[in-house]
PyMOL Python script that loads the backbone (N, CA, C, O; Angstrom):
from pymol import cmd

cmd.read_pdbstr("""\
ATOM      1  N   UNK A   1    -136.383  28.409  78.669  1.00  0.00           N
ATOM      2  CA  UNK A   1    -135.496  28.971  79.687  1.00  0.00           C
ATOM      3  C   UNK A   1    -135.458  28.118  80.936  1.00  0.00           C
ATOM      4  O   UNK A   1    -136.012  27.020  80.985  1.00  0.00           O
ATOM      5  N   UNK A   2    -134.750  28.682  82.003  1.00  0.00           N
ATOM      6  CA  UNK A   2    -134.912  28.160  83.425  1.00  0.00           C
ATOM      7  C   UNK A   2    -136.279  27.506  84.218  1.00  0.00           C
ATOM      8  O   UNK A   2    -136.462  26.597  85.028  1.00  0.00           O
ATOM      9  N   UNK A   3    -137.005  28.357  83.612  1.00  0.00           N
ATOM     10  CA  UNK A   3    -138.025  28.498  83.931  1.00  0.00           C
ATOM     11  C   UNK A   3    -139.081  26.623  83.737  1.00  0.00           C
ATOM     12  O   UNK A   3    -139.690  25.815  84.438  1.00  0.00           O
ATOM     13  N   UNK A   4    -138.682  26.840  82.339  1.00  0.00           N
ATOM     14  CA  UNK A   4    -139.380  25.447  81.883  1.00  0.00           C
ATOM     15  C   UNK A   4    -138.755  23.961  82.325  1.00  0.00           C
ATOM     16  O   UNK A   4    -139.311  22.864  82.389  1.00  0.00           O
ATOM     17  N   UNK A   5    -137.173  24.420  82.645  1.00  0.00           N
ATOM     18  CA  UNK A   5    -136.523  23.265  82.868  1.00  0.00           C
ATOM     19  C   UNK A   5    -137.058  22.633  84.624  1.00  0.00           C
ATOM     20  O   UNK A   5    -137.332  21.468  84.913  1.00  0.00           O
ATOM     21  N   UNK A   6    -137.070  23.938  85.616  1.00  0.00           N
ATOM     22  CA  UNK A   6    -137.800  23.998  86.602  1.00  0.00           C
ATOM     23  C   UNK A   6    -139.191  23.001  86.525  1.00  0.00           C
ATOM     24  O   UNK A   6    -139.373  22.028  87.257  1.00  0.00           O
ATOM     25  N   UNK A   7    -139.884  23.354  85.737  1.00  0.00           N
ATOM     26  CA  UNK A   7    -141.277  22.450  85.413  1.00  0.00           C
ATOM     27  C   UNK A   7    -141.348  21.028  85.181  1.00  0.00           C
ATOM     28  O   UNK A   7    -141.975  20.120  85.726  1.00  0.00           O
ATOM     29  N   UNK A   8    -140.237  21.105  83.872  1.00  0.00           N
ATOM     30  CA  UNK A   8    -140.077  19.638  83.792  1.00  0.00           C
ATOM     31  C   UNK A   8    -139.537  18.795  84.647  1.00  0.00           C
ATOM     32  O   UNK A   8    -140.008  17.668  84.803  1.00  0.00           O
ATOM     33  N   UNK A   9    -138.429  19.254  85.341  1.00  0.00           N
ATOM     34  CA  UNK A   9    -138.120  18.369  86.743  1.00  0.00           C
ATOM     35  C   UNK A   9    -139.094  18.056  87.343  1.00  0.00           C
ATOM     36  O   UNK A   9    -139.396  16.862  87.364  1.00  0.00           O
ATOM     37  N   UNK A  10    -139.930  19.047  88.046  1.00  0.00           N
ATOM     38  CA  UNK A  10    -141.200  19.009  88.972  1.00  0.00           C
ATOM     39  C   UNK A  10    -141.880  18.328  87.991  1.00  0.00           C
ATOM     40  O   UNK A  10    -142.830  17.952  88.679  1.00  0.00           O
ATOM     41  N   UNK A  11    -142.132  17.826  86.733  1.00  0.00           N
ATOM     42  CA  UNK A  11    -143.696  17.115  86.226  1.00  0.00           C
ATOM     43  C   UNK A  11    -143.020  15.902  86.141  1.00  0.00           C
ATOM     44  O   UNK A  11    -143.630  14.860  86.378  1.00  0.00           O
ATOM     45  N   UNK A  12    -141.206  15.891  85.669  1.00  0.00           N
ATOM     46  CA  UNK A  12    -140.579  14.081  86.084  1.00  0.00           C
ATOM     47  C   UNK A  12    -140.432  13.599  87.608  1.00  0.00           C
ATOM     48  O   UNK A  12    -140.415  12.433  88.001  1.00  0.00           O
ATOM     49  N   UNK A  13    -140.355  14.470  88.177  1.00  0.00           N
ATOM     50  CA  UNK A  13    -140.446  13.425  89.879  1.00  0.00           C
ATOM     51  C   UNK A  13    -142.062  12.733  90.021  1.00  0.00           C
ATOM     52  O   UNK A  13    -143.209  13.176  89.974  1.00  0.00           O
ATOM     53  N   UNK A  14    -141.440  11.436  90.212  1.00  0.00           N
ATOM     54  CA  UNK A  14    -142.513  10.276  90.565  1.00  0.00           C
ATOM     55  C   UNK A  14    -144.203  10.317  91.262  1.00  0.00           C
ATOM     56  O   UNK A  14    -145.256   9.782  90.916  1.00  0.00           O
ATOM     57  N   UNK A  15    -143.826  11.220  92.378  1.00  0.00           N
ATOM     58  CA  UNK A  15    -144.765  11.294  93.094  1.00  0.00           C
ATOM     59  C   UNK A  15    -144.878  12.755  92.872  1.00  0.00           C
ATOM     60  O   UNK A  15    -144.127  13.329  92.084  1.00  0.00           O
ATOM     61  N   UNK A  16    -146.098  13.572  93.766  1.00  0.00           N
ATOM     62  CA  UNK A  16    -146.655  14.635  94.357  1.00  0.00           C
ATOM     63  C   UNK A  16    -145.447  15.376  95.821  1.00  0.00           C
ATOM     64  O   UNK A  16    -144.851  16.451  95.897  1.00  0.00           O
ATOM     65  N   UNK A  17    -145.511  14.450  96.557  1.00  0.00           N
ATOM     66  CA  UNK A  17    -144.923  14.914  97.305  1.00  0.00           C
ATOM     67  C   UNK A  17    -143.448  14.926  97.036  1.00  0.00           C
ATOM     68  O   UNK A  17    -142.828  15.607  97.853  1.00  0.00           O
ATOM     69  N   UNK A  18    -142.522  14.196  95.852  1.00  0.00           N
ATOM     70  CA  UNK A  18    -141.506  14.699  95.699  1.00  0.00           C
ATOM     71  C   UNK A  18    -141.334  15.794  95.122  1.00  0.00           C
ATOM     72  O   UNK A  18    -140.341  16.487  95.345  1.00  0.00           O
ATOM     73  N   UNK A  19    -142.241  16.116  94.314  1.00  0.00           N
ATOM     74  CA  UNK A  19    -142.086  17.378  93.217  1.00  0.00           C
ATOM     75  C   UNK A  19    -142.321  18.816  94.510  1.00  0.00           C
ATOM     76  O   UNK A  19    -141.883  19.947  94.302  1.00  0.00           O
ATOM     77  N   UNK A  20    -143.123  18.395  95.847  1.00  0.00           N
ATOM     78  CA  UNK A  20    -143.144  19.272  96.695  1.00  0.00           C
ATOM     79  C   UNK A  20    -141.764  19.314  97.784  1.00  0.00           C
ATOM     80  O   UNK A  20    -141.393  20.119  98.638  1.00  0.00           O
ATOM     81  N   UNK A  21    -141.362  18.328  97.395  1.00  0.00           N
ATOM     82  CA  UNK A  21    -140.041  18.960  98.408  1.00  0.00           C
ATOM     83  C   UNK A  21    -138.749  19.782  97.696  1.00  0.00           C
ATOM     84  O   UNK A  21    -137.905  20.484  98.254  1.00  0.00           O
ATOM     85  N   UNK A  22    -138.874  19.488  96.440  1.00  0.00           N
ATOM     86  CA  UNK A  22    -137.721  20.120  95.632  1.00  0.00           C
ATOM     87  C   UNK A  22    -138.703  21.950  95.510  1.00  0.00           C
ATOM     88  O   UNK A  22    -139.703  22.296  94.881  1.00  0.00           O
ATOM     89  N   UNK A  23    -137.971  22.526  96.247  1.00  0.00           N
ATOM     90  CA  UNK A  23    -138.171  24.242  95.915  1.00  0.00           C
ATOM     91  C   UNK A  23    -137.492  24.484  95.079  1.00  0.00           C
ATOM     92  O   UNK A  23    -136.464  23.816  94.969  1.00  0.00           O
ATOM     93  N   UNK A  24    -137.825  25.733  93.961  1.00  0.00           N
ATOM     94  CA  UNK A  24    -137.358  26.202  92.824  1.00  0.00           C
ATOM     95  C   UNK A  24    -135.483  27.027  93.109  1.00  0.00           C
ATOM     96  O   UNK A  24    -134.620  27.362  92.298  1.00  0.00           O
ATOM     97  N   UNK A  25    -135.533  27.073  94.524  1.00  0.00           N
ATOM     98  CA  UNK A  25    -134.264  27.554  94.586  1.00  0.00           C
ATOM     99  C   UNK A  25    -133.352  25.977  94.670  1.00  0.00           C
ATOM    100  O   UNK A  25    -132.173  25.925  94.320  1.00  0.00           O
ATOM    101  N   UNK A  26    -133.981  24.963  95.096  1.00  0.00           N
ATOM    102  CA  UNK A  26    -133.290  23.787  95.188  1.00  0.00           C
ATOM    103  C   UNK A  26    -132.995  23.437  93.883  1.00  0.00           C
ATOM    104  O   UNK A  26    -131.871  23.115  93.498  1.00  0.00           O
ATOM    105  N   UNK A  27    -134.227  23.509  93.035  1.00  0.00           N
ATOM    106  CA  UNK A  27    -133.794  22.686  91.569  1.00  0.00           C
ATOM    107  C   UNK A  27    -132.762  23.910  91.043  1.00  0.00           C
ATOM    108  O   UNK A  27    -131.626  23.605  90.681  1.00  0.00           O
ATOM    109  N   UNK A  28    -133.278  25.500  91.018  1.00  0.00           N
ATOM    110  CA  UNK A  28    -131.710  25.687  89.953  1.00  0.00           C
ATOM    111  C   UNK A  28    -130.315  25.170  91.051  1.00  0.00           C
ATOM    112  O   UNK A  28    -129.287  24.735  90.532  1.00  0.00           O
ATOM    113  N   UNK A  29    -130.364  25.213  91.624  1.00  0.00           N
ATOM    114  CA  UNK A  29    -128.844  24.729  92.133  1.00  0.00           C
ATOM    115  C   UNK A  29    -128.521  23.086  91.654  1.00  0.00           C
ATOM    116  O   UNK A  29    -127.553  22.483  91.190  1.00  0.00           O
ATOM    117  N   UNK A  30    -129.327  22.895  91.884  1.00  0.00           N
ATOM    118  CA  UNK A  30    -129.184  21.269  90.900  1.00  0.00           C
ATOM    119  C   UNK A  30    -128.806  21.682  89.876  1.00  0.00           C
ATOM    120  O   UNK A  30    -127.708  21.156  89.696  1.00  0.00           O
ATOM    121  N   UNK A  31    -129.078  22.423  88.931  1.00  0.00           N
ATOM    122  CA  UNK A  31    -129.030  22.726  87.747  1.00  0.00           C
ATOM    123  C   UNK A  31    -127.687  22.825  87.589  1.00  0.00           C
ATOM    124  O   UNK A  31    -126.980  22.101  86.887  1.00  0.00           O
ATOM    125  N   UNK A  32    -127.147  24.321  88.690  1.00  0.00           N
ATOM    126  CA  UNK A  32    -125.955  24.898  88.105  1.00  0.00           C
ATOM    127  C   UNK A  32    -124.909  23.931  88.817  1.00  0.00           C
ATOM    128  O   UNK A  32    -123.773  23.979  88.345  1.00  0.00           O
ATOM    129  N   UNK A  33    -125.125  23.033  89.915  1.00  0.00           N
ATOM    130  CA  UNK A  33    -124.421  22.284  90.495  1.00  0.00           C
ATOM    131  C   UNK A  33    -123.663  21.782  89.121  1.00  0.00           C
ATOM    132  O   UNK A  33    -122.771  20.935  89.182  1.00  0.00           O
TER     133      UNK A  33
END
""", "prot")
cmd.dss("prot")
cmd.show_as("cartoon", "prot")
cmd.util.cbc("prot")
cmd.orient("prot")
């Protein structure tokens, strides 16, 4: 689900601190963007 796709974004960004600036309301809008 959403849920996992959420994760995998956050475990593919490069660093630590990118995976901390993307909030879960940021990535689904990426999503549905």
């Amino acid at each position: 689900g959403s849920a996992q796709l959420l994760r995998q974004l956050m475990l593919d960004q490069p660093t630590l601190v990118d995976a901390k600036a993307y909030s879960p309301e940021r990535l689904q809008n990426k999503i549905l963007a």
